[in-house]
C-alpha positions in Angstrom: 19.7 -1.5 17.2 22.0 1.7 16.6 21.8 4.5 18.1 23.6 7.4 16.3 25.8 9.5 18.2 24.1 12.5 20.0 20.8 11.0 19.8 18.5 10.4 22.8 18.2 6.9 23.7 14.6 5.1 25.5 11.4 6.4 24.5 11.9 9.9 24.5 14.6 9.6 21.7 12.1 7.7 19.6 9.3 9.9 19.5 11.2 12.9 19.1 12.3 11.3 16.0 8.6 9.9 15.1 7.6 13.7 15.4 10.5 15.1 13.6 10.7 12.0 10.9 7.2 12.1 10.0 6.1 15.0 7.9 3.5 15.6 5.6 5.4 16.2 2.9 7.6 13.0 3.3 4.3 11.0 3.8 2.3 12.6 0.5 5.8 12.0 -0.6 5.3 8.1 -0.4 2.3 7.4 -1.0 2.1 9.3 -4.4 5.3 7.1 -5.3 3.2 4.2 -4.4 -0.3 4.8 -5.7 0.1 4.4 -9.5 1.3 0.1 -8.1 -2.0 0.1 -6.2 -4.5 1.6 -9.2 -2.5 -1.5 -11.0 -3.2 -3.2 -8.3 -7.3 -2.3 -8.2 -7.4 -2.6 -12.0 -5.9 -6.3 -11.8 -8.0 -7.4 -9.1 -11.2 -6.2 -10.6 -10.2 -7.9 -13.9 -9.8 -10.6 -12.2 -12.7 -11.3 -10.3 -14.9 -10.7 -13.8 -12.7 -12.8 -15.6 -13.2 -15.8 -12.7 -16.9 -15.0 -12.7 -17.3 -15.5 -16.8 -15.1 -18.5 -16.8 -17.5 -20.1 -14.3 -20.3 -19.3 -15.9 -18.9 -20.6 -19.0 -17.9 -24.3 -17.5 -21.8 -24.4 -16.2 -23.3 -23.4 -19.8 -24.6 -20.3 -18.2 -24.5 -17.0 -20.8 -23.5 -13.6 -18.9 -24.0 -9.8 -20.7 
């Protein structure tokens, strides 16, 4: 691990830089960067799981609406 010069080592050193690190605005930051992959994501898995669910009613000869 490196420690950068000036910086408090042991676990002082790492929360003060969990409590300085970790803002709101880096954190909203993230995750709207990330939420458009996981509304992909919800959308592909739903699709998904209805297109499994027809395809198995198909191979039994059941009819779905």
């Amino acid at each position: 691990m490196l420690i950068a010069e000036g910086s408090a080592a042991g676990m002082s050193g790492i929360v003060s830089q969990l409590t300085t690190g970790v803002t709101s605005a880096g954190l909203f930051g993230t995750v709207g960067e990330i939420f458009p992959f996981i509304i992909v994501m919800i959308g592909f898995a739903f699709g998904y799981k209805v297109l499994r669910k027809v395809v198995k009613g198909a191979s039994k000869g059941k009819a779905t609406a």
